[in-house]
Each structure stands twice: as structure tokens, then as C-alpha cells.
C-alpha positions in Angstrom: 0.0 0.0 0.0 1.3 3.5 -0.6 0.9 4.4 3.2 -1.5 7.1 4.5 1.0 10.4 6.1 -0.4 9.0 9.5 0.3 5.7 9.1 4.5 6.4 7.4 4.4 9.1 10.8 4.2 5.5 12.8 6.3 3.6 10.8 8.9 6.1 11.3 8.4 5.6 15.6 8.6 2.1 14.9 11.9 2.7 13.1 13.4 4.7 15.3 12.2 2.6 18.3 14.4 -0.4 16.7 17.3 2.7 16.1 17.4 3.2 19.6 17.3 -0.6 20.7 20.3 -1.9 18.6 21.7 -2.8 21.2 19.1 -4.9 22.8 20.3 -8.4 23.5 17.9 -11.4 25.0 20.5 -12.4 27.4 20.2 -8.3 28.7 16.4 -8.6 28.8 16.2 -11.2 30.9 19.3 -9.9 33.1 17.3 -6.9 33.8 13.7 -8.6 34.3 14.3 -11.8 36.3 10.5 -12.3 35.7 10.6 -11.9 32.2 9.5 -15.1 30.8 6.7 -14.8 33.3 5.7 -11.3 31.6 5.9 -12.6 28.1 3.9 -16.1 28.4 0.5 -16.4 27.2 -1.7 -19.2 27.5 -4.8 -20.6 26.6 -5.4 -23.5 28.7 -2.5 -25.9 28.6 -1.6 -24.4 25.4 0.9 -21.4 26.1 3.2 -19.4 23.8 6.5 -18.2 25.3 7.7 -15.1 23.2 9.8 -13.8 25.8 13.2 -14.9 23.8 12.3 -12.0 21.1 13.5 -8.4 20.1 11.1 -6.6 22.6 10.2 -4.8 25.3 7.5 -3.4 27.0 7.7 -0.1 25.1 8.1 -1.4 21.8 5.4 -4.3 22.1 2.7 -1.3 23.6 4.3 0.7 20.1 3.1 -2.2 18.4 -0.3 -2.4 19.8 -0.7 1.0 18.9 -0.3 0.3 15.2 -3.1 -2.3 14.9 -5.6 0.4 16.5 -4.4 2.7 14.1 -5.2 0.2 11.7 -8.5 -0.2 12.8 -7.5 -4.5 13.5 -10.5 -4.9 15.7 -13.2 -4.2 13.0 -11.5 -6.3 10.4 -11.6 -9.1 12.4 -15.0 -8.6 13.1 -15.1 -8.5 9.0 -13.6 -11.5 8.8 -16.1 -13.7 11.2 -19.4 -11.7 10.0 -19.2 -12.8 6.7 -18.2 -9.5 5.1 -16.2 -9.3 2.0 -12.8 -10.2 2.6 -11.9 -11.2 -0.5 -11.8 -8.0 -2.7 -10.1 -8.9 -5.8 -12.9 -12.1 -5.9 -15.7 -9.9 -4.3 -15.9 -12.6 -1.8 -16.4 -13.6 2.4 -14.1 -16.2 3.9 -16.0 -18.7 5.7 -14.2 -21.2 7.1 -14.4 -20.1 10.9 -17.8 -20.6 10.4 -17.2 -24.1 9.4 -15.8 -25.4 13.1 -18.3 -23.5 15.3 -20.6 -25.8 16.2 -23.2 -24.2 17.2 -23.2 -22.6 14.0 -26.2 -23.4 11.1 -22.9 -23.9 8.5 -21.4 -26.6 10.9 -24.2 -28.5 11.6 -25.1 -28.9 7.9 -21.4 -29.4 6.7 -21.4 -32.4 9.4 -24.6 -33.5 8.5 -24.0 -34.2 5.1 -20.6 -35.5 5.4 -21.9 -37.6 8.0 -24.2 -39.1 5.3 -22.1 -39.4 3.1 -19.4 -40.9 5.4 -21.7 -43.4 6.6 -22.7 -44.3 3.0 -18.8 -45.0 1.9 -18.5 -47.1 5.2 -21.6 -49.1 5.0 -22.0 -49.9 1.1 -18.2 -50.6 0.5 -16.1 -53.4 1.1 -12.4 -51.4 1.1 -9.2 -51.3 3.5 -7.4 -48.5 1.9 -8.2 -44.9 1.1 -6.1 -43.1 -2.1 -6.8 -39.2 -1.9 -6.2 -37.6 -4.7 -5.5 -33.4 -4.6 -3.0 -31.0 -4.2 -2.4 -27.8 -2.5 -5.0 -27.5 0.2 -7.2 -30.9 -0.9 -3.8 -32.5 -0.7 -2.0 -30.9 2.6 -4.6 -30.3 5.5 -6.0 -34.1 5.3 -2.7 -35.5 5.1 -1.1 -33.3 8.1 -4.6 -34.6 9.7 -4.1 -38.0 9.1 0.3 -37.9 10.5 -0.9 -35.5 13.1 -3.7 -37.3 14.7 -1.9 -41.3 14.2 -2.6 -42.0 17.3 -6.3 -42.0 16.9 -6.8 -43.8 13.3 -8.6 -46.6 12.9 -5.4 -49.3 12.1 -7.8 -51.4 9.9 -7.3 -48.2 7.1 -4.6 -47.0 5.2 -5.3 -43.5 4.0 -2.0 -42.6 0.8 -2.4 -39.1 -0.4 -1.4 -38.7 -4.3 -0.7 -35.1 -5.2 2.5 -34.9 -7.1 1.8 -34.9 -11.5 5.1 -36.7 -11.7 3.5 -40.6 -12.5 5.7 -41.9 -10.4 3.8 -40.7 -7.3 0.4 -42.3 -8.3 1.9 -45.5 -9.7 4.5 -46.6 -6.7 0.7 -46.2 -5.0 -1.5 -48.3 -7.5 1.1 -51.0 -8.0 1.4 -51.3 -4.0 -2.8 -51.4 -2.9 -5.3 -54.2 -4.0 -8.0 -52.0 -5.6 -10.2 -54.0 -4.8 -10.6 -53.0 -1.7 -9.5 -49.3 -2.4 -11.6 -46.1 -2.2 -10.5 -43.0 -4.6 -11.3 -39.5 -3.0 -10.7 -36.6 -5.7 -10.6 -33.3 -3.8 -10.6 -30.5 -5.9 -12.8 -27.1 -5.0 -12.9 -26.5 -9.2 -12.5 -30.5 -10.7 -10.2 -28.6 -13.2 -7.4 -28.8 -11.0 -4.9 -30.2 -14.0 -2.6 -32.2 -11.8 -5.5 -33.7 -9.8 -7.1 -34.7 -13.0 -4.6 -36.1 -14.7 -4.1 -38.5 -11.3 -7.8 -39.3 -11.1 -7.8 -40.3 -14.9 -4.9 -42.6 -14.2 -6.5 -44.1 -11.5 -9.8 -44.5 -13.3 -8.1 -46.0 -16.3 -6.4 -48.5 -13.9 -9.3 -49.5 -12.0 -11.7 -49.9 -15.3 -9.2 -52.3 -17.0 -7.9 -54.6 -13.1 -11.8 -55.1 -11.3 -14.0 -52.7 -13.8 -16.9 -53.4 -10.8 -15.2 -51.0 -8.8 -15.5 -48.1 -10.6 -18.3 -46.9 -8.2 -15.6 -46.3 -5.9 -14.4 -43.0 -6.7 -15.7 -39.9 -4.9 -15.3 -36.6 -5.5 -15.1 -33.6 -2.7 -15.6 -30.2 -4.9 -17.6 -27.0 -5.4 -17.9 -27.7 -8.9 -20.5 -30.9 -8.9 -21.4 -30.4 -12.5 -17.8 -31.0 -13.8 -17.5 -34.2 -11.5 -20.2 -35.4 -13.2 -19.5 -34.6 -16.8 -16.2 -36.5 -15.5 -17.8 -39.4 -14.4 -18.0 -39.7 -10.6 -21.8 -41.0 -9.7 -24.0 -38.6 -8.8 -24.2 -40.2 -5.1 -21.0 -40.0 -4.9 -20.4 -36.4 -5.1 -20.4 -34.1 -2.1 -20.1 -30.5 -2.5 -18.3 -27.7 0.0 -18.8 -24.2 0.0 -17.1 -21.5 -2.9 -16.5 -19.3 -0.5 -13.8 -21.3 1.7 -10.4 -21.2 0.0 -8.0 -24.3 -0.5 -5.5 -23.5 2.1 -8.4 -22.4 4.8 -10.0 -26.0 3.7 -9.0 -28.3 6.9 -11.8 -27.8 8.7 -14.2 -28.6 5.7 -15.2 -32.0 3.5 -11.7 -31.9 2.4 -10.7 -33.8 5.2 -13.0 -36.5 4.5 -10.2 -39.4 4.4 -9.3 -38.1 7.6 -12.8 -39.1 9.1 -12.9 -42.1 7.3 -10.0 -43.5 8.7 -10.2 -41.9 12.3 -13.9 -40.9 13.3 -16.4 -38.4 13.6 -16.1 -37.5 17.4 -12.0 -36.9 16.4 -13.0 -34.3 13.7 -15.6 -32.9 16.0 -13.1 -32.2 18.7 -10.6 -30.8 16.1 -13.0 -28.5 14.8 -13.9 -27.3 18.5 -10.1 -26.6 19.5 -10.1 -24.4 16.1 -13.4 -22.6 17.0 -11.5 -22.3 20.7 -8.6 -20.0 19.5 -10.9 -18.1 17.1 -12.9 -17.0 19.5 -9.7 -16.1 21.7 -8.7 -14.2 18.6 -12.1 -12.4 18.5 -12.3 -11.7 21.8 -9.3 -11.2 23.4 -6.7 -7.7 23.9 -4.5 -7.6 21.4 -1.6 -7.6 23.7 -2.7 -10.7 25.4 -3.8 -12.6 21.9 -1.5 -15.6 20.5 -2.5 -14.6 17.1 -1.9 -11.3 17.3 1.3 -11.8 19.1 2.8 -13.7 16.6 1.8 -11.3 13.8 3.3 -8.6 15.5 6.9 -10.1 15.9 6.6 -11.3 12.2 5.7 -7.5 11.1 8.7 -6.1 13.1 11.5 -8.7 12.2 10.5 -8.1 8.4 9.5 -4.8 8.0 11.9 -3.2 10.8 15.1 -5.7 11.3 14.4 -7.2 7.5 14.7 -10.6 8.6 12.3 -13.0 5.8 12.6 -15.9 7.3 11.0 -18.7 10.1 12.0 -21.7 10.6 9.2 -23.7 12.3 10.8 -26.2 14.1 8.3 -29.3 15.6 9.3 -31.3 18.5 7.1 -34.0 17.4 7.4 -36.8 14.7 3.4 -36.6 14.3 4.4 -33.0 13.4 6.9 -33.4 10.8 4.1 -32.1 8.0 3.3 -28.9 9.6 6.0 -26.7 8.4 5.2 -28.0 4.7 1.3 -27.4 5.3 2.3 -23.9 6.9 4.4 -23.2 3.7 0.8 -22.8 1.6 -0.9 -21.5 4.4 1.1 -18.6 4.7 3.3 -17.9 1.4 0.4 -18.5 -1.0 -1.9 -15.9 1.7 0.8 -13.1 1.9 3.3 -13.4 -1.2 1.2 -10.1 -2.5 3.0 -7.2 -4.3 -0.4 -5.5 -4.6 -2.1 -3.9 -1.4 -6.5 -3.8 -1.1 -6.3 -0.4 -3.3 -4.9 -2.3 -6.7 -1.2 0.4 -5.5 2.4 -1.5 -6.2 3.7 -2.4 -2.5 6.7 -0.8 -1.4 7.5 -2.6 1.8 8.2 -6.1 2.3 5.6 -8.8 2.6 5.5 -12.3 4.3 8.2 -14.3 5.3 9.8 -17.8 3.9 8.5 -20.4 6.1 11.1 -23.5 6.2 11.6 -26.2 8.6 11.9 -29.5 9.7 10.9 -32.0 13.0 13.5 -32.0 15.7 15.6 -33.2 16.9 17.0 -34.5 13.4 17.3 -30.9 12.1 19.8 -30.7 15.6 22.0 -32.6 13.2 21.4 -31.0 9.7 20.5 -26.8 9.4 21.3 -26.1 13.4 24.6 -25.3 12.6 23.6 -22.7 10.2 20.7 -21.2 13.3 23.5 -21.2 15.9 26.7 -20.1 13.5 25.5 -18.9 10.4 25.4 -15.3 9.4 21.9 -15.3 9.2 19.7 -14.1 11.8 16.4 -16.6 11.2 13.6 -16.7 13.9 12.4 -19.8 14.8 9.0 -21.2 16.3 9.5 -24.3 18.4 6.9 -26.4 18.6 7.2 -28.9 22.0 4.3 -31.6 23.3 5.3 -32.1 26.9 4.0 -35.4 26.9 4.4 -38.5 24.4 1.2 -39.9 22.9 2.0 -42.9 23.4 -0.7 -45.3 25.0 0.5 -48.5 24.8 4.1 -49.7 25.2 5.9 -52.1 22.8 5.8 -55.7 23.6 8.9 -56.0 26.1 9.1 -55.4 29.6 10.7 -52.2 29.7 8.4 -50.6 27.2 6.9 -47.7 29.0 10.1 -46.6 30.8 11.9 -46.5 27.7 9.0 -44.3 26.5 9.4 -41.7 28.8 13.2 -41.8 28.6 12.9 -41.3 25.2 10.6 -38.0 25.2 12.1 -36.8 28.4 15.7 -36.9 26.1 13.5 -35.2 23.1 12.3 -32.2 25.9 16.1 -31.6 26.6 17.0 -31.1 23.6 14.4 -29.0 22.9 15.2 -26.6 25.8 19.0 -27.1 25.0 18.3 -25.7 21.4 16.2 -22.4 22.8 18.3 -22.0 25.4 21.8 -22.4 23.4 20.0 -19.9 20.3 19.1 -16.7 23.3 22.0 -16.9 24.9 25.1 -18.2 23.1 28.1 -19.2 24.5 31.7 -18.8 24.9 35.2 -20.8 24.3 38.6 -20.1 23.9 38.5 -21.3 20.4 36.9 -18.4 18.4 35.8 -21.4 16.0 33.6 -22.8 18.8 31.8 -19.5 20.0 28.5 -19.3 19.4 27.2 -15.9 19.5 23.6 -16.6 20.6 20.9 -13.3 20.8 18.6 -15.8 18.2 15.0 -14.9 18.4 12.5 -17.7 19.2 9.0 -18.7 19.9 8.0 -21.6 22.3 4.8 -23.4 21.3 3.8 -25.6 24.2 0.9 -28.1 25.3 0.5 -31.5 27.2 -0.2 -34.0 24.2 -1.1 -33.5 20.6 -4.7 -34.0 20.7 -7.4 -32.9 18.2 -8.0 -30.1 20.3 -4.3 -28.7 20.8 -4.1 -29.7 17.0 -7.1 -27.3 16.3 -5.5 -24.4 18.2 -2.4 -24.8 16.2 -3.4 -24.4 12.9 -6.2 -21.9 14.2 -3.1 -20.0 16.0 -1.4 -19.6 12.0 -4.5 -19.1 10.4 -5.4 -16.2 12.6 -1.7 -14.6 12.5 -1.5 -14.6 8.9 -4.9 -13.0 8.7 -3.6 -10.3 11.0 -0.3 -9.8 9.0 -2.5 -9.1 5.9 -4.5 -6.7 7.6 -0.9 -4.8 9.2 0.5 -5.2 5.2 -3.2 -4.2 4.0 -3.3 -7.2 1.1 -5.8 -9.8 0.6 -5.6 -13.2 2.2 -7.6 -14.9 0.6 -6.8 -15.1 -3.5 -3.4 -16.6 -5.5 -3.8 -15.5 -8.8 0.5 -16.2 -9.2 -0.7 -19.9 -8.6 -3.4 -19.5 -11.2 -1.4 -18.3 -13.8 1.0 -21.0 -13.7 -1.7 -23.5 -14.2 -3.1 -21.2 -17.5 0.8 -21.0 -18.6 1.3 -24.7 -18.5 -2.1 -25.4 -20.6 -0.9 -22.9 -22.6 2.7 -24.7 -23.4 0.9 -27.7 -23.9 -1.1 -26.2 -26.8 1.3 -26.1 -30.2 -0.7 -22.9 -31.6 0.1 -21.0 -29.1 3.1 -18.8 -29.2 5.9 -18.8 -26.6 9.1 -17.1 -25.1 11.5 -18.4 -28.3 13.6 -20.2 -25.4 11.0 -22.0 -23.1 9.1 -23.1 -26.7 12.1 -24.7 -28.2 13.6 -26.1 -25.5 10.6 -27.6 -24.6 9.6 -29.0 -27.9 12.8 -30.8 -27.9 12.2 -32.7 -24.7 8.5 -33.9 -26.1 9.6 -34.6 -29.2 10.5 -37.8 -26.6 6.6 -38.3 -25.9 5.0 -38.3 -29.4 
């Protein structure tokens, strides 16, 4: 946005504030607040954020604060969960808060009919193994669902998610599952999804010519019933989700059918009710008390003020180890604008690369680069204090080794934060490591549905609140669409091309004719 004279005037206190606090180190912070960590914890619950390893101080965060009333936060949030238009550039709401309030007319008939037709697929057909096919957001929030949540899937289903165009993806599947007894889910919000349909026709193909009976098992989850049809999914078989709830804000919609399927209905539910628990802390709560807004804020001065572009999201959790790819969509494809709400040329930066990896593996592969590199990259850690373990393996010693095991993972953890705030020290310059690295501590007992609801809730939320600060829409990714019109485009011979990317191109198909 070409900032308003009042809004630049703010900027510039913002500025100056970091000016005047170069020489802020965490270790000082907490040297001169022994209660710091106290001060700067938030929690909802068992779920609590602890942001008190960051650039800040009371001044700056209350500077901060300021900004969003400035910016008139409060009513745009209220935008956001009244149904206004959100969506500018498509003239469109965003619904899908609506979507895991339960008490809400939307929810009840979104789980009513995917009750139906959940109980339809699990009553009428004989099948051990689910094969959802998507990408993007029909591909990432069931999947993260379905590693998430392992603890509380039904073991008699195997859910494989195909998403990648590259055959070798579907195939390795198709050649490894009896389909037989396989179910096809197609998720796609427009069935024209070009990766997704080339996946689905391969599957088709192989299922018609193997056990052609089984061609009743393919389902389709889209807003676009008519082109299911006209592609050949039974009309009983089709179940429709709302226009107005975009791919990457999907999770808590039908897309996440094969994560129902294979878990069950009261699992969903209670996901859906830890979601609607942080939205309505987000709605309702200070901004300077409010996870979502919190986060936002540190985001919006690290980039904008320090010009620091990247978080690493760092997941103490092996059920976890999708989140930093599903947060990848959620908030590069949302805020990688160039355009503010007013159609201007941005001249500020906007979003942040999200990267990452589960510890404590990535202890042994980018940590060096955290603690020693010359990069200063914030990190969010994400810790479950508690395994989710409920049985032991079958040896005596089981349990024990369980809670050795987790209590090593927490050290590490801590070890990591702790090492990245403060540094340390040795006689070898080689070893030193200068510490004053910014972090975020994510914490809650176990990951449950609920906490698991919170979490993404928690992202969703800050995002939203990051496009309001950077005044760009949320909600559309016409850079996406374009590629998918370009590569249509390159496949058709008439039409004419960059000289380069045409011939080089031809040559390779000339491989495929």
C-alpha cells in the first residue's frame, strides 16, 4: 500500500524505536527482568506461547499495539467472522471459521451431510485402503490430519495421499494397494485442478481395466458438482463444500474426509472445537494478550523493521513433521502479495519464507547454520510435553523407555532455545557461538485434536492479521493460477511462446510423441 501520512508518521516511531534498541540483546532482557519469561507467556489453557526470547520490550510491544488500532484491526476481524467481504479482488467472504463452530447453522449442515455421506462409503463398500487424490490444500490439511492425529486412526485403514503430477507418485501407490478394496477420493474445490485430473484419470483407467466393478468407488469432494459429473463420478458419490472457503483455509471442511474415514467423527468434532476455541480467543481477546496477534506482530517487526524473511518452524514431534510443509501454503500462497487492497504497487516487504523440519533431526542438519551462520532466522518451536504414546511395545521395559525417550526429546528442545538466546563462549573463536537468536515456544501437554485445532487456528489467525498490518488480501493466489493457464498454454502447439522455453521444450516432447 502507498501508506496514508499517518500511518509512514508511525512507521517512522517504529523505526526509530528499533534505532534506539540496537543494542538490545535477549540475554540483557532477561538480566534486567528476572521475571521476564513470566511477563511474556500467554496461555490458553495448557496451550501457552512463550515469546519472551524476542527483540522486545514493553515499550516497543505497547508501540506495536498501537499500530493495529491505528489500523482499525478490531473491525476487520469482526469482518472476517461476520461474513463480510474479505476477498476483494474475488468480491468474496471467507468462511471457514464458520465451518468449526458448532453451534453454527454452516457446521451442523457441513457435518450432516458428510456424515451421510461418510456413513454411505463405510456401510455400502467393502475397502481397507483410502487413495486421496488433490494437491495444494485438498492435498495438505488431510494428510497433516491424518500424520498428526496417528494415534487416533482406525489401524484397519490405510489412507496414501497422491498429489504430485510426476506418475511416479500415483503409480508406486496403484502397484502397492489391492484396488479391490481401495476407495478414490478426488478433492478439488474446481474438478479442473490439471494435476489432480490427470491423477484421477490414471487411476480411473487402472481400475476400469484390473476389477471394472469397482468403478463406483471413486468420490469426488468439490464446489464444482457439475464437472465431477461430466467426468464421471456417480452422482451419489459427489459431495459438495462451500465457494466461498479457499484451499488452504480447507482443513476444517469435507476436504478432510479421508481423515474421518480412517479416524472418526467425534475426532473431527473435537478438532473442529479446538479451532473454534482460538478463534474466539482471537475475536475476543486484547491484542496484547492474543496468541494470534502476538505472533503477527513479531513477524511485522522482524520483516519490516530488522528485514529478517525468514521462520523456521521447528516441531518437536514426529506426528508434526508435515506442519512446516502445510504452513508453507498457508502462509506464502496468503501473503506473497505485491499489490495492497487499493490495486497500489507495495513498497514494503511482505511475508516471510517459512522453512523447517521435525527435531531433533534438524539438531544434526540446518542447526549449525541457526546457531553459527550469518543469518539471523527466527524460529517457532513447537514442544508436546508429553508422548502420545498409549501402549508400550511388547517388552518389559516398554513404558520406561518411553518416557526416557521423550524426556531426552524435551532436553533437547530446551537445549536448542536456550543455546539460540544466549550463546556461548570458548577459547577457540571457532567454537563461539554468539547466541541473541530470536524464538517462539509453542507448548501443550499431548497433541490431541483439540491442541491440533489451536495450532493451525493460531497460523491461520496470525496470517490474517499480518494481511490486515501489510493491507493485502488473504484470501486469493492469482500467481498460482497463472502457472496453471501458462502450462495449458505450453501444452497447446498454436500457441506462441518465449522463443527459449518453446524450443527447449519442444525438444524434450519430441520424446513423448
Amino acid at each position: 500500500m502507498l501508506l496514508k501520512s499517518e500511518l509512514i508518521s508511525k512507521w517512522k516511531v517504529l523505526n526509530n524505536l528499533r534505532i534506539n534498541n540496537k543494542n538490545l540483546t535477549i540475554k540483557n532482557l532477561f538480566d534486567e527482568d528476572s521475571n521476564r519469561a513470566a511477563k511474556y507467556t500467554l496461555g490458553i489453557n495448557d496451550f501457552k506461547l512463550d515469546f519472551s526470547r524476542n527483540y522486545i520490550n514493553q515499550e516497543i510491544l505497547n508501540e506495536l499495539v498501537q499500530y493495529l488500532n491505528q489500523i482499525n484491526l478490531s473491525k476487520k476481524i469482526d469482518d472476517l467472522f461476520s461474513g463480510s467481504i474479505v476477498n476483494k479482488t474475488e468480491n468474496k467472504p471467507a468462511l471457514h471459521t464458520l465451518l468449526r463452530n458448532l453451534n453454527s447453522y454452516e457446521c451442523q449442515q457441513e457435518l450432516q451431510s458428510l456424515e451421510k455421506f461418510y456413513t454411505n462409503i463405510t456401510t455400502n463398500h467393502d475397502f481397507d485402503t483410502v487413495i486421496n487424490i488433490g494437491i495444494g490444500g485438498s492435498h495438505l490439511g488431510p494428510e497433516l490430519l491424518y500424520q498428526a492425529l496417528n494415534p487416533y486412526l482406525n489401524n484397519k485403514i490405510t489412507c496414501h495421499f497422491v498429489s504430485n503430477i510426476d506418475p511416479e507418485n500415483i503409480y508406486q501407490i496403484l502397484n502397492e494397494v489391492n484396488l479391490k478394496k481401495t476407495i478414490f477420493i478426488v478433492s478439488s474445490k474446481s474438478f479442473s485442478t490439471d494435476e489432480t485430473l490427470t491423477n484421477y484419470k490414471i487411476a480411473y483407467e487402472s481400475v476400469k481395466k484390473i476389477c471394472p466393478d469397482n468403478l463406483n468407488n471413486f468420490f469426488a469432494i468439490t464446489a464444482n458438482k457439475d464437472k465431477a459429473l461430466e467426468l464421471g463420478i456417480n452422482k451419489n458419490n459427489i459431495i459438495t463444500f462451500n465457494n466461498n472457503i479457499g484451499g488452504r483455509y480447507s482443513i476444517s471442511s469435507a476436504i478432510s474426509l479421508p481423515f474421518i474415514i480412517s479416524s472418526n467423527f467425534d475426532i473431527f468434532k473435537k478438532f473442529l472445537a479446538g479451532a473454534n476455541h482460538m478463534d474466539n480467543h482471537y475475536k475476543n481477546t486484547s491484542f496484547n494478550e492474543n496468541l494470534p496477534v502476538i505472533l503477527a506482530l513479531l513477524d511485522f517487526w522482524y520483516i519490516n523493521f530488522y528485514n529478517i524473511n525468514n521462520r523456521a518452524v521447528i516441531p518437536y514431534s514426529y506426528n508434526l513433521k508435515l506442519l512446516p510443509k502445510y504452513l508453507q501454503q498457508l502462509v506464502m500462497e496468503s501473503n506473497g502479495k505485491n499489490i495492497d487492497n487499493n490495486l497500489n504497487s507495495i513498497l514494503y516487504s511482505t511475508s516471510n519464507i517459512i522453512w523447517g523440519d521435525m527435531g531433533t533431526n534438524v539438531q544434526h542438519s540446518f542447526f549449525q547454520l541457526l546457531h553459527q551462520g550469518t543469518n539471523i532466522i527466527p524460529c517457532d518451536f513447537i514442544i508436546p510435553l508429553e508422548s502420545n504414546i498409549k501402549t508400550a511395545p511388547r517388552y518389559d521395559n516398554g513404558i520406561k523407555d518411553i518416557k526416557d525417550s521423550h524426556k531426552k526429546l524435551l532436553t533437547n528442545a530446551f537445549a536448542q532455545i536456550e543455546t539460540l538466546a544466549t550463546g556461548t563462549i570458548n577459547n577457540q573463536n571457532y567454537k563461539n557461538i554468539i547466541g541473541n537468536k530470536p524464538t517462539n515456544v509453542i507448548l501443550f501437554n499431548k497433541l490431541t485434536p483439540e491442541n491440533l485445532g489451536m495450532l493451525i487456528s493460531l497460523y491461520e489467525q496470525k496470517t490474517y492479521t499480518l494481511g490486515v498490518i501489510w493491507d493485502i488480501n488473504c484470501f486469493d493466489q492469482f500467481g498460482v493460477e497463472h502457472g496453471k493457464v501458462l502450462a495449458n498454454k505450453l501444452l497447446d502447439s498454436s500457441t506462441k511462446h518465449d522463443f527459449s522455453t518453446i524450443n527447449n521444450l519442444n525438444s524434450i516432447l519430441e520424446n513423448y510423441e
